[in-house]
MDTraj code that builds the backbone (N, CA, C; nanometers):
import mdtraj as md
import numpy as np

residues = "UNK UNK UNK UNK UNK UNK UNK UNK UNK UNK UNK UNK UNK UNK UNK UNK UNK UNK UNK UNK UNK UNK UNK UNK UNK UNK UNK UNK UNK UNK UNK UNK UNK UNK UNK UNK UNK UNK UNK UNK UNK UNK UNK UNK UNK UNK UNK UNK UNK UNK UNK UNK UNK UNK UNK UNK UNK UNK UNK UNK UNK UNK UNK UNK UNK UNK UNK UNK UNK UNK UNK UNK UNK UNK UNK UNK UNK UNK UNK UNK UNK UNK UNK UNK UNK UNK UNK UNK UNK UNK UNK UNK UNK UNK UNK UNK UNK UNK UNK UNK UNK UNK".split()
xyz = np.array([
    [1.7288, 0.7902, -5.0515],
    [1.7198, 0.7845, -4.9074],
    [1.5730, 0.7841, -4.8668],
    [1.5508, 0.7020, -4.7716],
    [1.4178, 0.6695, -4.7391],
    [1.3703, 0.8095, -4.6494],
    [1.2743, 0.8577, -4.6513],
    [1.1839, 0.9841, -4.5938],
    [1.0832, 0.9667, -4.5570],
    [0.9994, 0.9964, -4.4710],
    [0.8250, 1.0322, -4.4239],
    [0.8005, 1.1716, -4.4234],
    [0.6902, 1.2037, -4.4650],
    [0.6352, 1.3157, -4.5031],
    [0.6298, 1.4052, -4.3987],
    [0.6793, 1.4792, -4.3663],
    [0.6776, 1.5995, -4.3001],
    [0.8258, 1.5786, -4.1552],
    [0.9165, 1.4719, -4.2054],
    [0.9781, 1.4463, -4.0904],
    [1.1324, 1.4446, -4.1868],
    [1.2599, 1.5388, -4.1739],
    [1.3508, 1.5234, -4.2213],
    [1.4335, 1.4787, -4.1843],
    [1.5315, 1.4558, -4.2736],
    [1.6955, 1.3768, -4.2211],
    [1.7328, 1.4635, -4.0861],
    [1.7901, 1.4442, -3.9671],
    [1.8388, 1.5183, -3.9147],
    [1.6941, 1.5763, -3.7667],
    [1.6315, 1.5415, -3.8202],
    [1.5271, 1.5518, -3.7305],
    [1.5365, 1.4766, -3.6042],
    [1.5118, 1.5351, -3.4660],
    [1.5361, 1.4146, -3.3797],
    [1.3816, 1.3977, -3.3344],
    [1.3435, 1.2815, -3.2082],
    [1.2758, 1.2135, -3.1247],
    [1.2504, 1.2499, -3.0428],
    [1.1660, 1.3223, -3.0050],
    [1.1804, 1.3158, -2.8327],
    [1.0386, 1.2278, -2.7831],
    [1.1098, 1.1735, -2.6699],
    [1.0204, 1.0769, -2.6063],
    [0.9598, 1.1329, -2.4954],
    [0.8604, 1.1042, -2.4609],
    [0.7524, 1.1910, -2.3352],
    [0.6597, 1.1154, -2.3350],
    [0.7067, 1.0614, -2.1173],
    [0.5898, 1.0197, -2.0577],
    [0.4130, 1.1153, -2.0816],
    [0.3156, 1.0307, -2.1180],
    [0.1772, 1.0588, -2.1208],
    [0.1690, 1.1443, -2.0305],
    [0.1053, 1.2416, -2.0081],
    [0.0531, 1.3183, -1.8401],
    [-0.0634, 1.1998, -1.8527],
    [-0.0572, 1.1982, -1.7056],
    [-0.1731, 1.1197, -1.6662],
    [-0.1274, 0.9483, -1.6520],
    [-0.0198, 0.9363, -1.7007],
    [-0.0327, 0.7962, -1.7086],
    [0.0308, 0.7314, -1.5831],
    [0.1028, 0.8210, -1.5060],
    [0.2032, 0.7485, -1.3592],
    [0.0591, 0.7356, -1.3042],
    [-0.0068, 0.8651, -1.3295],
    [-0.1502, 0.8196, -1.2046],
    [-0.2298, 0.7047, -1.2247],
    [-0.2186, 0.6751, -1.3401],
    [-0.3172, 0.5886, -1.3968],
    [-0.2550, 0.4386, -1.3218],
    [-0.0906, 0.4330, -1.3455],
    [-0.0492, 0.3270, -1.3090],
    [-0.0196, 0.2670, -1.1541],
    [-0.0003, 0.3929, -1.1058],
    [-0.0328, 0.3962, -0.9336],
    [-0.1408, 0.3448, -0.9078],
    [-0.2317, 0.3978, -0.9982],
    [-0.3870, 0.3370, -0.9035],
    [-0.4289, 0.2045, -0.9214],
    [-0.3450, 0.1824, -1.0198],
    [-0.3600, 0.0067, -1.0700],
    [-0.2934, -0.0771, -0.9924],
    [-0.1763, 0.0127, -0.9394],
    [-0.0972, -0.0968, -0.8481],
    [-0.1520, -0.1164, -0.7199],
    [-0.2415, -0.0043, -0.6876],
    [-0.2736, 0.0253, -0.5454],
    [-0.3752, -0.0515, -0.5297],
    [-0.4805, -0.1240, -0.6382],
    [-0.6073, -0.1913, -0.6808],
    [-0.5531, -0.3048, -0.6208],
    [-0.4298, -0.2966, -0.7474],
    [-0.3854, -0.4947, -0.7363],
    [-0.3626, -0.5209, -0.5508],
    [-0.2969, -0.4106, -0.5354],
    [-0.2216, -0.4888, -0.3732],
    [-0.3806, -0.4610, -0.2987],
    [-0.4542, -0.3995, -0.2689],
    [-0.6038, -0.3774, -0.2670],
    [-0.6249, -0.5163, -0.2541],
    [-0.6673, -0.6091, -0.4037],
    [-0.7075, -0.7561, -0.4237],
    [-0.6413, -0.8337, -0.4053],
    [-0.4593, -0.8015, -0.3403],
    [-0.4111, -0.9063, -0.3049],
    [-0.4557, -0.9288, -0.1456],
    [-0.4808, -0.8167, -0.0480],
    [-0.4955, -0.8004, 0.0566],
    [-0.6402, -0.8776, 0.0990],
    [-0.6840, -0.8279, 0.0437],
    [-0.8625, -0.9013, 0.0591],
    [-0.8309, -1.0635, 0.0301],
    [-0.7778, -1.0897, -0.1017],
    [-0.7560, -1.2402, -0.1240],
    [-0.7150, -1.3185, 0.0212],
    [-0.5720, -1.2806, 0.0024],
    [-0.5204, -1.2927, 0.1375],
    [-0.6032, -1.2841, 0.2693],
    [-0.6842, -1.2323, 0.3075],
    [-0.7922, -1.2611, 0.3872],
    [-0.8873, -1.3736, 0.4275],
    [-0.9488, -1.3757, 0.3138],
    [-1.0653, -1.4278, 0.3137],
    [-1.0116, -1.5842, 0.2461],
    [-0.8561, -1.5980, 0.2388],
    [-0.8019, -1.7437, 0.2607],
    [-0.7806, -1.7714, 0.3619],
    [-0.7126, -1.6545, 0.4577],
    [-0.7411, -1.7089, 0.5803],
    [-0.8602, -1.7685, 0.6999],
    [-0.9685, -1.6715, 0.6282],
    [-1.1188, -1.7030, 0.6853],
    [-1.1362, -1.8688, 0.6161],
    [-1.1318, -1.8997, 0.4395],
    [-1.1434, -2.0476, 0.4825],
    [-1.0612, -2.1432, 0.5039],
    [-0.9476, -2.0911, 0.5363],
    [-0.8529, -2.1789, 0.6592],
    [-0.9089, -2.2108, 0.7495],
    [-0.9764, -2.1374, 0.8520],
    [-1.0032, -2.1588, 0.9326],
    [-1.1680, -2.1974, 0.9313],
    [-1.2364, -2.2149, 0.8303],
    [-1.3303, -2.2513, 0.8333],
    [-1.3405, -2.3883, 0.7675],
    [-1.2331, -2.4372, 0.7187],
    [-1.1656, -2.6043, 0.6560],
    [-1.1268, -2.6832, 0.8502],
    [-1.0749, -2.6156, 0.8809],
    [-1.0087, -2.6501, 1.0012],
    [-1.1898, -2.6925, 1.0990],
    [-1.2807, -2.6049, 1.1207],
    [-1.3825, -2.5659, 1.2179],
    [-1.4762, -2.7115, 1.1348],
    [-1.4580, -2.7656, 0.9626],
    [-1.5638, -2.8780, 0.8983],
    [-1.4677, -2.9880, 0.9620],
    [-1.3652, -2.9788, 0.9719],
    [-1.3144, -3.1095, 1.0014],
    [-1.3510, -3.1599, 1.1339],
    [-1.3953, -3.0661, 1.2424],
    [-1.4758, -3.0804, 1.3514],
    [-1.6430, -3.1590, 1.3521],
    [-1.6955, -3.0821, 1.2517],
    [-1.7947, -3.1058, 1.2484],
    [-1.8271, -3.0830, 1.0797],
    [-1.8238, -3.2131, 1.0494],
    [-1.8310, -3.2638, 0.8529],
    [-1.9607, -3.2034, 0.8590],
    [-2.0838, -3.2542, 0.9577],
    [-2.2050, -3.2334, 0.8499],
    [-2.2742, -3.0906, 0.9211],
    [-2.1789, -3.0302, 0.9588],
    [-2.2620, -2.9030, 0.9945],
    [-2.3106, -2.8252, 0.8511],
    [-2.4206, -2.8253, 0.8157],
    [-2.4591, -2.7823, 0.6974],
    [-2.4237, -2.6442, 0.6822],
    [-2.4294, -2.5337, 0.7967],
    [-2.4276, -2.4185, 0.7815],
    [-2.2600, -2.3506, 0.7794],
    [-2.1736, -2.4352, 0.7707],
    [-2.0631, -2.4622, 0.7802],
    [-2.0319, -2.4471, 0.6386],
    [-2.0893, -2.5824, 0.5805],
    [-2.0666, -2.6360, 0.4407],
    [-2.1174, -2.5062, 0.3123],
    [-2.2185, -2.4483, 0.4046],
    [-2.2837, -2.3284, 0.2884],
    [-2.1990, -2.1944, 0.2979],
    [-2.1299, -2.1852, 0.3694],
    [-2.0259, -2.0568, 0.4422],
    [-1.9270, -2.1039, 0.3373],
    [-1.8725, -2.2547, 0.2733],
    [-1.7530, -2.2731, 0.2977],
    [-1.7519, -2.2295, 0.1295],
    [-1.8655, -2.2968, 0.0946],
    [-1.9314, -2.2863, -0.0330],
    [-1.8980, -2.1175, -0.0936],
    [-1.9730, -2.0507, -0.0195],
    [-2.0088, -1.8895, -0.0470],
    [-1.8704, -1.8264, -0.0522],
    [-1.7677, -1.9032, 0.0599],
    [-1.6379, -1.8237, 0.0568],
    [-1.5551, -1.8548, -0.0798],
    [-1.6044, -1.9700, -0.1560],
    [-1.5018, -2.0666, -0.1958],
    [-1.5260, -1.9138, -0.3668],
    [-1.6615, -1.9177, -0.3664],
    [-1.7048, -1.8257, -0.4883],
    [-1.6058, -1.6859, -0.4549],
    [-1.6254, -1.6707, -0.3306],
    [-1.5984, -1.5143, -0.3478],
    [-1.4236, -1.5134, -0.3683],
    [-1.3568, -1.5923, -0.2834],
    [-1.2130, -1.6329, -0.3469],
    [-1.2017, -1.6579, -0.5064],
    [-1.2449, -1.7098, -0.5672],
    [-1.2509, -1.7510, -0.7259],
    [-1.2849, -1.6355, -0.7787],
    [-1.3607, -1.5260, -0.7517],
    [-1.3997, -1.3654, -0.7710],
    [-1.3114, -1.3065, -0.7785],
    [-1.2399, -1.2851, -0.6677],
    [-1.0996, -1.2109, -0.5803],
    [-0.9961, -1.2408, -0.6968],
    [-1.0136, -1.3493, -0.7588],
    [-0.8499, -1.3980, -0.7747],
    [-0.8814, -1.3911, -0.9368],
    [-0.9721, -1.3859, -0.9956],
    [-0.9899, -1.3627, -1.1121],
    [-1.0035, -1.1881, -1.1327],
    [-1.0315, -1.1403, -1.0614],
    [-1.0174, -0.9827, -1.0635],
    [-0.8594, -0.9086, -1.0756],
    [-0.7836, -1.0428, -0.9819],
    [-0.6579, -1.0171, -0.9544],
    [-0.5707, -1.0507, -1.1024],
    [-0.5954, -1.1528, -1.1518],
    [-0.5398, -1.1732, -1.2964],
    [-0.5513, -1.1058, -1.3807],
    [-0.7501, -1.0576, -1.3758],
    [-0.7483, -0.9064, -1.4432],
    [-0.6502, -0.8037, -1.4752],
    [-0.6407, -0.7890, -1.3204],
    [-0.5799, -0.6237, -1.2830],
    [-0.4478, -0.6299, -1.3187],
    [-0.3760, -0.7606, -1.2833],
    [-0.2224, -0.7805, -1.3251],
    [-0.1810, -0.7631, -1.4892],
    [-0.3191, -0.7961, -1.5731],
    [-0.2506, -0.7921, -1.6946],
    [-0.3167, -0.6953, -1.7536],
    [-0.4028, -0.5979, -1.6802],
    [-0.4101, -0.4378, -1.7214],
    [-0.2553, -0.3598, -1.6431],
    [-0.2194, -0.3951, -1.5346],
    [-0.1163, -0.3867, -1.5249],
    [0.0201, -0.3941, -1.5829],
    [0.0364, -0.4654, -1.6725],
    [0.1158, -0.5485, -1.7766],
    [0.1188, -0.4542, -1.8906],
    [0.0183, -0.4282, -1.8897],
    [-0.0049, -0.4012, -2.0424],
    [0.0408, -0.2471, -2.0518],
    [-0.0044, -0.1801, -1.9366],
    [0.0330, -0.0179, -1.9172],
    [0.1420, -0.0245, -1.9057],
    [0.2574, -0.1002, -1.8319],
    [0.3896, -0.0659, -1.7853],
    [0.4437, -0.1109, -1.9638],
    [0.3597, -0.2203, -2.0711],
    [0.4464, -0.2160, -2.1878],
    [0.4461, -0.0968, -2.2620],
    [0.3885, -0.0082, -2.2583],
    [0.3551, 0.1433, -2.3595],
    [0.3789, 0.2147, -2.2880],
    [0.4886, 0.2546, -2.1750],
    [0.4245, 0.4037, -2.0979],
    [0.5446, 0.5074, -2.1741],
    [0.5701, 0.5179, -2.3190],
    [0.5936, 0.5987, -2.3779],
    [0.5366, 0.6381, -2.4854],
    [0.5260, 0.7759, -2.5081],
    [0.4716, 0.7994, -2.6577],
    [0.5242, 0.8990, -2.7299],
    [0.5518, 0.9206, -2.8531],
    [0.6896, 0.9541, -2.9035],
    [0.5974, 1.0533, -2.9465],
    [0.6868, 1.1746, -2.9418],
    [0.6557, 1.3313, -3.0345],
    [0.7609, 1.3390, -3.1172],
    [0.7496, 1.3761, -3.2446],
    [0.8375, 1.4312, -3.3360],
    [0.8535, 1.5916, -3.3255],
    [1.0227, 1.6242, -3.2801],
    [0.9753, 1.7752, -3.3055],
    [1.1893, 1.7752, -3.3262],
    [1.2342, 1.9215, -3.3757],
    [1.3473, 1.9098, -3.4028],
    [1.4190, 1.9492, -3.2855],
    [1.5239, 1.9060, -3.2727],
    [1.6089, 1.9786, -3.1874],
    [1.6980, 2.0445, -3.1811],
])
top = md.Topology()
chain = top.add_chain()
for i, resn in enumerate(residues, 1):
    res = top.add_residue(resn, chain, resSeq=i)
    for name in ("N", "CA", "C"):
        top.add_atom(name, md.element.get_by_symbol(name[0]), res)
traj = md.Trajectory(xyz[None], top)
């Protein structure tokens, strides 16, 4: 019969959430909706700043706004992919097994 060293037939499992880890995962969720909220924003700012070039194509100071927003969206949303698959990754492990008998 197959055995591990210090663990016998008859021995049970017990499983137990990490301390610390709901907090850990709350605050990750609270981040993500955080960077979804801002995203969500500042698409609406260049909505409406796509809408304000079509008025006026060569307003340069327009074009450099639209520019600066376009980075900080591509920021936002790569932070957000980040956070989702640190997200991901915590909700796959949030157990960790103790051996003890019962």
């Amino acid at each position: 019969m197959f055995q591990l060293d210090g663990i016998q037939p008859g021995d049970g499992v017990k499983a137990e959430r990490s301390p610390g880890l709901t907090g850990t995962l709350t605050d990750s969720m609270m981040e993500l909706q955080t960077l979804q909220e801002a995203l969500k924003v500042e698409i609406q700012v260049h909505q409406k700043l796509v809408t304000q070039m079509k008025q006026d194509p060569q307003n340069a100071d327009l074009k450099k706004q639209l520019h600066e927003l376009q980075a900080k969206i591509t920021a936002l949303s790569e932070k957000q992919v980040f956070q989702e698959m640190m997200l991901t990754q915590r909700k796959a492990v949030p157990v960790l097994f103790h051996y003890s008998t019962f």
